[in-house]
Structure formats: C-alpha cells, structure tokens
VEXDREN-2710 file (C-alpha; in Angstrom, 1 decimal):
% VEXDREN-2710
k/r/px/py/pz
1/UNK/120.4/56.7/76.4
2/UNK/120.0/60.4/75.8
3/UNK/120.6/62.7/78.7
4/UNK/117.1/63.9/78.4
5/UNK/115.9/60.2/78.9
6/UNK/118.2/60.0/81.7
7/UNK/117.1/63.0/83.9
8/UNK/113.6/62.3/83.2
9/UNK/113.2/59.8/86.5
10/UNK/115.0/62.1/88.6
11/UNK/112.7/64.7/87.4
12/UNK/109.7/62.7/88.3
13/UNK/111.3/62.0/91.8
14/UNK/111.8/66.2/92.7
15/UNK/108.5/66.5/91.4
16/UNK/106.8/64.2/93.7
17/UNK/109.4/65.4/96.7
18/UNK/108.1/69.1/95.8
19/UNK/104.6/67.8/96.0
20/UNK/105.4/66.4/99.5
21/UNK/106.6/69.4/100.7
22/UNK/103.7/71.6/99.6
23/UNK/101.2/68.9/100.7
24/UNK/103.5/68.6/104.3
25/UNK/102.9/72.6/104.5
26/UNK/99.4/72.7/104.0
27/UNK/98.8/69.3/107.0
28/UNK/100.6/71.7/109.0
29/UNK/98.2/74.0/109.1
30/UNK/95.7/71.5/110.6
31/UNK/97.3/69.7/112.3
32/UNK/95.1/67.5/114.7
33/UNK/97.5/67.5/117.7
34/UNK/98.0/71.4/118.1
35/UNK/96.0/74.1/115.8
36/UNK/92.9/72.3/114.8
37/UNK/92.7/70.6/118.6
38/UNK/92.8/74.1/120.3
39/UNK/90.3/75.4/117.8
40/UNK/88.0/72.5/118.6
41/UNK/88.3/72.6/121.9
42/UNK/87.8/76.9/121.4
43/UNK/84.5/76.4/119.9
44/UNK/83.1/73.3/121.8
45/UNK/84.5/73.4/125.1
46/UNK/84.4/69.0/124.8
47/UNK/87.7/66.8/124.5
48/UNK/85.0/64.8/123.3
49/UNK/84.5/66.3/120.4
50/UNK/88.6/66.7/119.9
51/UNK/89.0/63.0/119.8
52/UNK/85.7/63.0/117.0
53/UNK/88.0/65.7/115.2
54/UNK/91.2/63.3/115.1
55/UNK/88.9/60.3/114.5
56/UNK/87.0/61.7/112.0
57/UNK/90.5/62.6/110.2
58/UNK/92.1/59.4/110.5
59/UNK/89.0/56.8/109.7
60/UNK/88.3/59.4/107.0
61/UNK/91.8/59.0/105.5
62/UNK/91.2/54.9/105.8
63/UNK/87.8/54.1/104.7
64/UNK/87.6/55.0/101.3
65/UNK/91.0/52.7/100.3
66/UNK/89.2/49.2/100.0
67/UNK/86.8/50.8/97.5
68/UNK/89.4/53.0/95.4
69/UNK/91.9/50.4/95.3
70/UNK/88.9/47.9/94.0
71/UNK/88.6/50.5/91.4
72/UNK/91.9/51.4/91.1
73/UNK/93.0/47.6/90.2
74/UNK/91.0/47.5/87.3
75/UNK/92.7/50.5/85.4
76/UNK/96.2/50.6/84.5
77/UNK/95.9/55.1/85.2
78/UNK/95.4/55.7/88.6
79/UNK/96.3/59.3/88.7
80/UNK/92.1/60.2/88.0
81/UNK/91.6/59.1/91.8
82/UNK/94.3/60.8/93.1
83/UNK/93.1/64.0/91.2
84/UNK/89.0/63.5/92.5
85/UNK/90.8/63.1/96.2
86/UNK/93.1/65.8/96.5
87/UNK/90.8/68.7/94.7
88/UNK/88.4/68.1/96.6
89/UNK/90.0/68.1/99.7
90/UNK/91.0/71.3/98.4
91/UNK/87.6/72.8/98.3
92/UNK/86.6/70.9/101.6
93/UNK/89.5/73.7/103.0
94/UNK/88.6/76.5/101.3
95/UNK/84.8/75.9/102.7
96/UNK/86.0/75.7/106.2
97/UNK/88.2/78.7/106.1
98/UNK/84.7/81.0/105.1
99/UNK/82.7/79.3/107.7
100/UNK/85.1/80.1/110.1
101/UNK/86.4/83.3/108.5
102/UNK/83.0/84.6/107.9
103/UNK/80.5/82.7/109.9
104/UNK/80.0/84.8/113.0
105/UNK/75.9/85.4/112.0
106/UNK/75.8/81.2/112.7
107/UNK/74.3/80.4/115.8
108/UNK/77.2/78.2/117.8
109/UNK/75.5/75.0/117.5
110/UNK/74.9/76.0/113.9
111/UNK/78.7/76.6/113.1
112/UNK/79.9/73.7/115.0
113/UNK/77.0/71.4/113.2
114/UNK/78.9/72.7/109.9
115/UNK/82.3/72.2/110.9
116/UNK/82.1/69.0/111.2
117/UNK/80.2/68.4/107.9
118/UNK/82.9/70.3/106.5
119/UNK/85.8/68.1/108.1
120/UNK/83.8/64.8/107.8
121/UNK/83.8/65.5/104.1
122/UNK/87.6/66.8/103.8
123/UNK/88.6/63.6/105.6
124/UNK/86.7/61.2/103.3
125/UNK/87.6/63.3/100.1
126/UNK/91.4/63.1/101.1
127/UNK/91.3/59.5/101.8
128/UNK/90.5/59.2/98.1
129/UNK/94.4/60.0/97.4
130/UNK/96.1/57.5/99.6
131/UNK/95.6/54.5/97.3
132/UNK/97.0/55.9/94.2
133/UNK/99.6/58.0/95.6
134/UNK/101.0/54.9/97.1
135/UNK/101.2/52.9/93.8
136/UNK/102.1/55.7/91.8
137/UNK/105.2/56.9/93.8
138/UNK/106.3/53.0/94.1
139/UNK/105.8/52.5/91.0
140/UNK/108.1/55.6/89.8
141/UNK/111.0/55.4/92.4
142/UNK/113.1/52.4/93.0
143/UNK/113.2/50.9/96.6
144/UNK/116.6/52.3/97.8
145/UNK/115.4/55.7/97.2
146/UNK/111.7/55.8/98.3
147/UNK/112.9/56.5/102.1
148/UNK/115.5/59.2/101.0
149/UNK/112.1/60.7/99.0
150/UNK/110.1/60.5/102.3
151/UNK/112.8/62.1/104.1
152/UNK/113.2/64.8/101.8
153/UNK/109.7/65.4/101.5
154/UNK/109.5/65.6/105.0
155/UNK/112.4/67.5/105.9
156/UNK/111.5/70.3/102.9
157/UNK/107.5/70.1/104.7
158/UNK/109.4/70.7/107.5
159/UNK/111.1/73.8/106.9
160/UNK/108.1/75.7/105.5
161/UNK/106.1/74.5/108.4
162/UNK/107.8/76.2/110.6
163/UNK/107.0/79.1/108.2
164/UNK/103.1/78.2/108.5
165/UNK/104.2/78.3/112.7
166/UNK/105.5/81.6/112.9
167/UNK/102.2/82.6/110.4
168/UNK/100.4/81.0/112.8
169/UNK/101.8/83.0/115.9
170/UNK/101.2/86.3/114.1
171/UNK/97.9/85.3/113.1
172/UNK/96.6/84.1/116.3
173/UNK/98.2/87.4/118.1
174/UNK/96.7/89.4/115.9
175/UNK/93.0/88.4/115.1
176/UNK/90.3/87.3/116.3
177/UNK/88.8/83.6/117.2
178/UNK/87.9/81.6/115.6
179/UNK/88.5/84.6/112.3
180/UNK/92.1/83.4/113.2
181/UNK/92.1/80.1/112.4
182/UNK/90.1/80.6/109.3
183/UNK/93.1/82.4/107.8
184/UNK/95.6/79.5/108.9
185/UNK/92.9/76.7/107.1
186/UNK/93.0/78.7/104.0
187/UNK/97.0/78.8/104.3
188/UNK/96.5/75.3/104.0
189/UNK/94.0/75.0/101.5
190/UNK/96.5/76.8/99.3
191/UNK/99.7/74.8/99.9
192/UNK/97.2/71.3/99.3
193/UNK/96.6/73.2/95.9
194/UNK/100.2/74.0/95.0
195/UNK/101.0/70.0/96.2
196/UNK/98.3/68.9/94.0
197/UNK/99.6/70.6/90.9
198/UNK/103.8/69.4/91.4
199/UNK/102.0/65.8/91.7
200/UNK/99.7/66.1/88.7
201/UNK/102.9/67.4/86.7
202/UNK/105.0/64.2/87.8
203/UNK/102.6/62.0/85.6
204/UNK/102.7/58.1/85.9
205/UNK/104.2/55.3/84.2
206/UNK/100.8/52.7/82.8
207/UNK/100.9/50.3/85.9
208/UNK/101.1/46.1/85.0
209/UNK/98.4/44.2/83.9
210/UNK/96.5/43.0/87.2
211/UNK/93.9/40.6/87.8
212/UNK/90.3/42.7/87.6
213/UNK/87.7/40.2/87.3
214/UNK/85.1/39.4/89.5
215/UNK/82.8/42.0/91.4
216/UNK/83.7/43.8/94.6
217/UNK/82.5/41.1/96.8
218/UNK/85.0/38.7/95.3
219/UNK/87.9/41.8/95.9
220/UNK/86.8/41.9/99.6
221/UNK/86.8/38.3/99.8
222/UNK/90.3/38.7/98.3
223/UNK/91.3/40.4/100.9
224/UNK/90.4/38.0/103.8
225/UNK/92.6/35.5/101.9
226/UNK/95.4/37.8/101.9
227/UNK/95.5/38.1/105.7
228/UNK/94.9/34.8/106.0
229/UNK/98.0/33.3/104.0
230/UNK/100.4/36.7/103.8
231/UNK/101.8/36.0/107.3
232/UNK/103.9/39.3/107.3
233/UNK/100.9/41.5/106.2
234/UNK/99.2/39.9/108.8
235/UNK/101.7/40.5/111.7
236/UNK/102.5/43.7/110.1
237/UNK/99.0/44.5/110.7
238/UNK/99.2/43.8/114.1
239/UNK/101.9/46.0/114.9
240/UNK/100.0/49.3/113.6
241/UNK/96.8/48.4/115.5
242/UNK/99.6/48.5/118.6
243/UNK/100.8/52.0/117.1
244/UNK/96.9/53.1/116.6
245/UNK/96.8/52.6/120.7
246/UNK/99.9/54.9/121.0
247/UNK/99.1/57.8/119.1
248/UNK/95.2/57.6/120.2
249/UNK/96.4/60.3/122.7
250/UNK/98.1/63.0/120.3
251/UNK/95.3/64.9/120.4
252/UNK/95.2/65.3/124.1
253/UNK/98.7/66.6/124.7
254/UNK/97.9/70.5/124.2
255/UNK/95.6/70.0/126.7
256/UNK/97.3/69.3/129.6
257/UNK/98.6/72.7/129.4
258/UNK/95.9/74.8/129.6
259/UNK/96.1/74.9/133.1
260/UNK/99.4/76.4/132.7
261/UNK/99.1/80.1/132.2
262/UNK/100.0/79.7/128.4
263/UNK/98.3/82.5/125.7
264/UNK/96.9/81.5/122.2
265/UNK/100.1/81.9/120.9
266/UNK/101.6/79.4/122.6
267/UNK/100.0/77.1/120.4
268/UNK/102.0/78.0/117.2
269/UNK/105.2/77.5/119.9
270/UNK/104.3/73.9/120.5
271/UNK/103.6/73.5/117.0
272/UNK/107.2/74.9/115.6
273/UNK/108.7/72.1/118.3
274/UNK/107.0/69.4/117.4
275/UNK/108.0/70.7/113.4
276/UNK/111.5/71.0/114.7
277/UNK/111.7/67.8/116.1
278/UNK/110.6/66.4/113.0
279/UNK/112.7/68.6/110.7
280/UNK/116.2/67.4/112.8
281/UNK/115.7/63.9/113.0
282/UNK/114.3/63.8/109.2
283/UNK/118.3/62.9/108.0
284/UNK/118.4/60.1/110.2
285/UNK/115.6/58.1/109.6
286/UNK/115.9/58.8/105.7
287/UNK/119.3/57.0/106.0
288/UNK/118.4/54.4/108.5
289/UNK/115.3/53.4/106.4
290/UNK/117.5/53.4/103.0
291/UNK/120.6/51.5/104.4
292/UNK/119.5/49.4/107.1
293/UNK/116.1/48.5/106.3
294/UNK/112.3/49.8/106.4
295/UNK/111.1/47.3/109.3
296/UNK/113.7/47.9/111.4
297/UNK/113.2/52.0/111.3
298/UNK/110.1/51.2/113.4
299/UNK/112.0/49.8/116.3
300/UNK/113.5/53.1/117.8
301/UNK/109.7/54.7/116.5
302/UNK/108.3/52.5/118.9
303/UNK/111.2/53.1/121.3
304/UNK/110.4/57.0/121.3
305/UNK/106.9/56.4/121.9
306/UNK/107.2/56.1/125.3
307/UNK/108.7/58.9/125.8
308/UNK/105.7/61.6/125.5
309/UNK/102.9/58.9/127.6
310/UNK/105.6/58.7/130.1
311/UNK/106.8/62.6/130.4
312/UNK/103.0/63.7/130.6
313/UNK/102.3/61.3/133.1
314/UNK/104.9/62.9/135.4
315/UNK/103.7/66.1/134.7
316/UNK/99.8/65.0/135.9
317/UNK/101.3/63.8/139.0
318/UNK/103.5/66.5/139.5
319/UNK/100.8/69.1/139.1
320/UNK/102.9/71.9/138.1
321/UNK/101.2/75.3/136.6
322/UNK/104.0/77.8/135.6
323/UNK/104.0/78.8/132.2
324/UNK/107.7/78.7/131.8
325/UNK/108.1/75.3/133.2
326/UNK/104.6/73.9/130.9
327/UNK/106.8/75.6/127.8
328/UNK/110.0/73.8/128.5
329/UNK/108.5/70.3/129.5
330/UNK/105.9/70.0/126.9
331/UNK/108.3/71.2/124.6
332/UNK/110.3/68.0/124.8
333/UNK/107.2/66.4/124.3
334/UNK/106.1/67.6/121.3
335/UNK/109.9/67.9/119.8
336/UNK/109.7/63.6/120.6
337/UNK/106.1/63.9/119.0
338/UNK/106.7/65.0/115.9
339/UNK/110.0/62.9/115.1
340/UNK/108.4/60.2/116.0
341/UNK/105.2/61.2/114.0
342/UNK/107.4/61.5/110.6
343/UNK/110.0/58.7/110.9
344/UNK/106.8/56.1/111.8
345/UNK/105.6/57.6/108.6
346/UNK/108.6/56.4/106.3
347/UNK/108.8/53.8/108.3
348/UNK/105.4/52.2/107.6
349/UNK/104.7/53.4/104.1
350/UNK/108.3/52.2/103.2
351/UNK/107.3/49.2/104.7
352/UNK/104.2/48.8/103.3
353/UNK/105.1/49.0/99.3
354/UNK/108.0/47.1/100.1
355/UNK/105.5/43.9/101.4
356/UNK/102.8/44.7/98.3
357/UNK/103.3/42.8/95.4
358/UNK/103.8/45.3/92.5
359/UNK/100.8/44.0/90.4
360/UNK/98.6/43.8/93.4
361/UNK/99.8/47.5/95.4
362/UNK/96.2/49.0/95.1
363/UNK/94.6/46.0/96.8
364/UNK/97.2/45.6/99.3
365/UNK/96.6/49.5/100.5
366/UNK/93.1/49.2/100.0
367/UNK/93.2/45.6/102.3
368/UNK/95.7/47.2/104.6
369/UNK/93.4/50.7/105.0
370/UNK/90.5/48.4/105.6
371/UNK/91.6/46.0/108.6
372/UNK/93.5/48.9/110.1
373/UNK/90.3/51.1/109.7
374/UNK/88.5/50.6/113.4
375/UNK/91.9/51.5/114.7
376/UNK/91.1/55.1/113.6
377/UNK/88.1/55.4/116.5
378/UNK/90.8/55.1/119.0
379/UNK/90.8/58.8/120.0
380/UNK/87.4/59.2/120.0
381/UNK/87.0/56.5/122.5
382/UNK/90.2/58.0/124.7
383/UNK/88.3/61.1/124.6
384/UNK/85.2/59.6/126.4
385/UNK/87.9/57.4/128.8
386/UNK/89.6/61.3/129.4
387/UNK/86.3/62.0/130.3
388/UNK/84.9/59.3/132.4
389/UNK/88.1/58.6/134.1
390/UNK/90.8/61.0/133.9
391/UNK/93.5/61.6/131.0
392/UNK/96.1/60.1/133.4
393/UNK/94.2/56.7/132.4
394/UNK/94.8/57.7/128.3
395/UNK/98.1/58.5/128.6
396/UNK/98.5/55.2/130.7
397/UNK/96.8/53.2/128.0
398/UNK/99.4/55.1/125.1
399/UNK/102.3/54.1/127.7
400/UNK/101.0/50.3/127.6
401/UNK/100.5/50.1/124.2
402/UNK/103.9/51.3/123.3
403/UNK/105.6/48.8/124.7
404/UNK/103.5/45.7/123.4
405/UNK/104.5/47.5/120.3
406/UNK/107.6/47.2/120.9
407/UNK/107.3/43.8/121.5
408/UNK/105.4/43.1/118.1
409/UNK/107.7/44.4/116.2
410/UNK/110.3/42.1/117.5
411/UNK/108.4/38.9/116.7
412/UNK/107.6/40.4/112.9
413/UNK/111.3/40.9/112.3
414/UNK/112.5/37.9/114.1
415/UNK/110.4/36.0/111.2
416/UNK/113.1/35.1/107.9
417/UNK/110.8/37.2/106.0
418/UNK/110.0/40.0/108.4
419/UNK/112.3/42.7/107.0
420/UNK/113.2/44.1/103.9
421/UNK/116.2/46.2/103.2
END
C-alpha cells in the first residue's frame, strides 16, 4: 500500500473532526440554553415561547429523518442530503441575522411572527443533515475511533466556542438588542458554512447495496417491526425518551437568574462555563467511550444529570438574589450542563451506529428520529407547566426523570446484548 493510500483515511477522519469543530462553533452561537433563550425571552417576554424555541429546534432536528433515511436507503451517495440540509440551514442563519440585525421598522408582533418562520425553517432544514452525516461518518471511521472523533470534534468546538463567548460578551456590551444578537447569529451562520465545506471535502465511500423496494408505507411499516423484534433499539429507545424528560428543562436555567442582579453580559459568562465544562471533561469521555464501551458512557451522563435539577431546586428554595452568589452557583450548573450535554452526545450517537446494522444505518436513524420525535415537545410543555405551576415543578420533573434514567439504563446493559465496546 502506498503511503498516499495509507493517509488517505486519516485524512478523511481530520476532515470530518474539522467539520465538527466549525459546525460545534457555529451551535454555539445559538445555543438554546443561553444566547438564543435570553434573546427569546428579550423579545417576547414568554418562557412559553422559550420552550417553542427549544422545541421547535429539537422536533425540527427529528422529524425530517424517517423521510431522508427512506430516501437515503435507496441511493448508495448520501452526501446530496447532507448538502440540501446543511446549506440551507445556512441561509436560514443568514436570514435571521438581517431580521434581527436590520429589522427595527417591523412592528414587534411582526418580527417575532418572522422569527419564528425563520427558526421553524432552520430547524427543519438542519434536520435534513442528521441522517447522512450519521452513515457517512460510520461508514468512514472504524468503531474504536468514532468516540475519539466525537471527542475531538468536541473538544476543538470547544475551544473556539469559548472564542464565539468572549465575541459574545463584547458584542452584547457593546450594541444594541436585539442588533446584538444579530451579529452573534451571523457568527454562526459563517462557522455552519466553513463546517459545511471541511465535510463536503471529506467525500464518501459508495455505501452497500440495501434493500430499496417497496414504497414509503412499507419503510414505515419497517420500522414498527424493527422495534418490535430489535429488543435493544427498543430499550435503547426507552432510555432517551427518559433523557428527553431530563434535558426538557435546559432552556429554563438562565432564567432563574434574572432575578439576580446579573447584566446582558452575563449571559456570554454562563455560556463560556457551560463551554468549559464541556471542553475539560471532553478527554474523558472520548476514552471512556473508546476503551470501555459506548453504553456504559451513558451511566455517569445520567449520573450528572441530577446534579443541575437538584442545585436549582436549592437555589428556588433558598431564594437568594446576589449577583455574585447567582454567578458562582449557576456556574456549577452550567459547567455540569454542558459536560453532560457533550459526553450524552458521544455517548448516544456512538451508541446508536454501533446498534444499526451497516446496510440498514439510514433506516435505523430515520426509525430512531421518528419514535424519539414527540420527545422533542417536552420543553414546550415544561414551559406551559413553568407557567401554570411554578418552575420548581419542571426542575422537579427533570430531577425525577434522571433517575428512572438511571435505572433504564441499567436494565438495557444488564441484557447479554446491551453493550457494545
């Protein structure tokens, strides 16, 4: 084998790493549980309408997969539906940046009315991408190094996210609302780009033949076999719906601090922890997934997730106000937040291609995106529970839920066929 030849796959692996990082970078810059929460909440005054935000975002992401990977199963190049879903995101970005950049003529109701056109059709767009992006990267890195790729891709997103946070806390010092934001968006508009670009350059390998016949009620009713007879997709499955009830209160954290004396700025601070938190702990779970399995990385995920439901709780019921005291307490919180928010993610895609068959990966995500769909909805309904109730009954709910997760995950990886090194 030439040496050419035998750089070429690690090529393809920094390539998709460097599209990671670029695509980390430009997330970071709306990200649903800081930046584009306050900004919500800035132009609507409604947690309501922050859960829709997160919602929209998630069942966005999730809804489109049953119908790419129906598509995407029938043609051995998938890289055309990751293109259609990431540039368009793209422009989705770029739109929002001049409505909020530029916008100030729109009658409020007006501007919010288009924001959330806007992000209904960035969400949708986006969730184009997960199905091939899944296969592809599976398909072109081996299984001992796909969590080592996440962790990199992470830990490299992490580093210049904490770049976009100190952009952030310049920005928001320095101009304007909502103008502000509008700059940050278009940051992240332009990193998506760049991502796009380092992806499209890695190219991808003609996937297996695969079964394609039959119409797309025949692939749905596919899919109801699969989680009838795969018993660990099925109890897989489960356990995310459990997760879903955890993280339906990660919009709501910056919240709980607005009684706190704390300045616009502030945001980008809580931001940079929750990127720190990520960025530190990134080693860790890139080894532990690698050497001691992808299942059992979602153990101490699950384990962490009481932490935040738990620390916020005691902060309600405390009813403290100073700034300095909001800064250091929910700074722990959003440090926990975002390592737990990156090592779930190599956790559960790691899982995920490991439990697809490699003929059938498109169909798996697309099954897998469809059954965990409704789960998306969740903030939107602990928005109206924050509401009717009080956000000491969300953040009760996320407590609960993380530790019947807990318990889920036992019983999958109890099973002989539950984990998968």
């Amino acid at each position: 084998m030439s040496a050419a030849k035998s750089r070429a796959p690690w090529k393809k692996f920094y390539l998709i790493v460097s599209a990671g990082i670029f695509f980390q970078a430009g997330v970071a810059a709306i990200d649903n549980q800081t930046l584009m929460a306050v900004l919500v909440f800035g132009l609507t005054g409604s947690a309501v309408a922050v859960g829709a935000t997160a919602a929209i975002s998630r069942y966005g992401w999730l809804f489109p997969q049953l119908i790419v990977a129906y598509l995407a199963q029938r043609h051995r190049r998938r890289m055309k539906f990751y293109l259609v879903g990431a540039f368009g995101r793209v422009i989705a970005l770029a739109l929002l940046a001049l409505l909020l950049g530029f916008g100030g003529n729109l009658a409020l109701p007006s501007r919010i009315g288009i924001f959330f056109v806007l992000w209904t059709f960035y969400a949708f767009i986006g969730g184009i991408v997960a199905v091939p992006y899944n296969d592809i990267v599976a398909r072109s890195v081996p299984s001992s190094l796909r969590s080592r790729l996440l962790a990199l891709r992470f830990f490299g997103g992490g580093l210049m996210a904490l770049g976009v946070a100190g952009l952030a806390h310049r920005i928001l010092a320095a101009l304007p609302f909502p103008e502000n934001y509008g700059l940050i968006v278009l940051c992240g508009a332009l990193f998506m780009l760049v991502s796009s670009l380092f992806f499209l350059s890695a190219g991808e390998d003609r996937a297996p033949p695969s079964d394609s016949s039959g119409g797309f009620l025949s692939f749905l009713g596919a899919g109801f076999r699969v989680l009838r007879e795969d018993s660990r997709f099925r109890r897989y499955l489960y356990t995310r719906w459990f997760a879903a009830g955890v993280s339906m209160a990660w919009p709501f954290y910056i919240l709980q601090v607005a009684g706190a004396a704390i300045v616009p700025s502030d945001v980008a601070l809580f931001f940079a922890l929750q990127t720190l938190g990520a960025l530190l702990s990134n080693p860790l779970w890139g080894w532990w997934g690698d050497r001691l399995g992808k299942g059992h990385l979602l153990i101490p995920m699950a384990l962490l997730g009481v932490v935040a439901p738990l620390m916020t709780l005691v902060w309600l019921g405390a009813q403290w106000e100073q700034r300095s005291m909001a800064l250091v307490w929910f700074g722990i919180v959003f440090a926990v937040l975002g390592s737990v928010n990156t090592g779930d993610t190599i956790a559960h895609l790691g899982y995920l291609w490991e439990i697809s068959p490699n003929e059938k990966r498109p169909a798996y995500s697309g099954y897998f995106g469809m059954f965990i769909a409704p789960a998306a909805l969740l903030p939107f309904a602990a928005a109206f529970i924050g509401e009717i109730f009080s956000f000491s009954a969300v953040f009760t709910i996320s407590l609960a839920a993380s530790l019947v997760h807990m318990a889920a995950l036992r019983r999958l990886l109890s099973h002989p066929s539950g984990e998968t090194p």
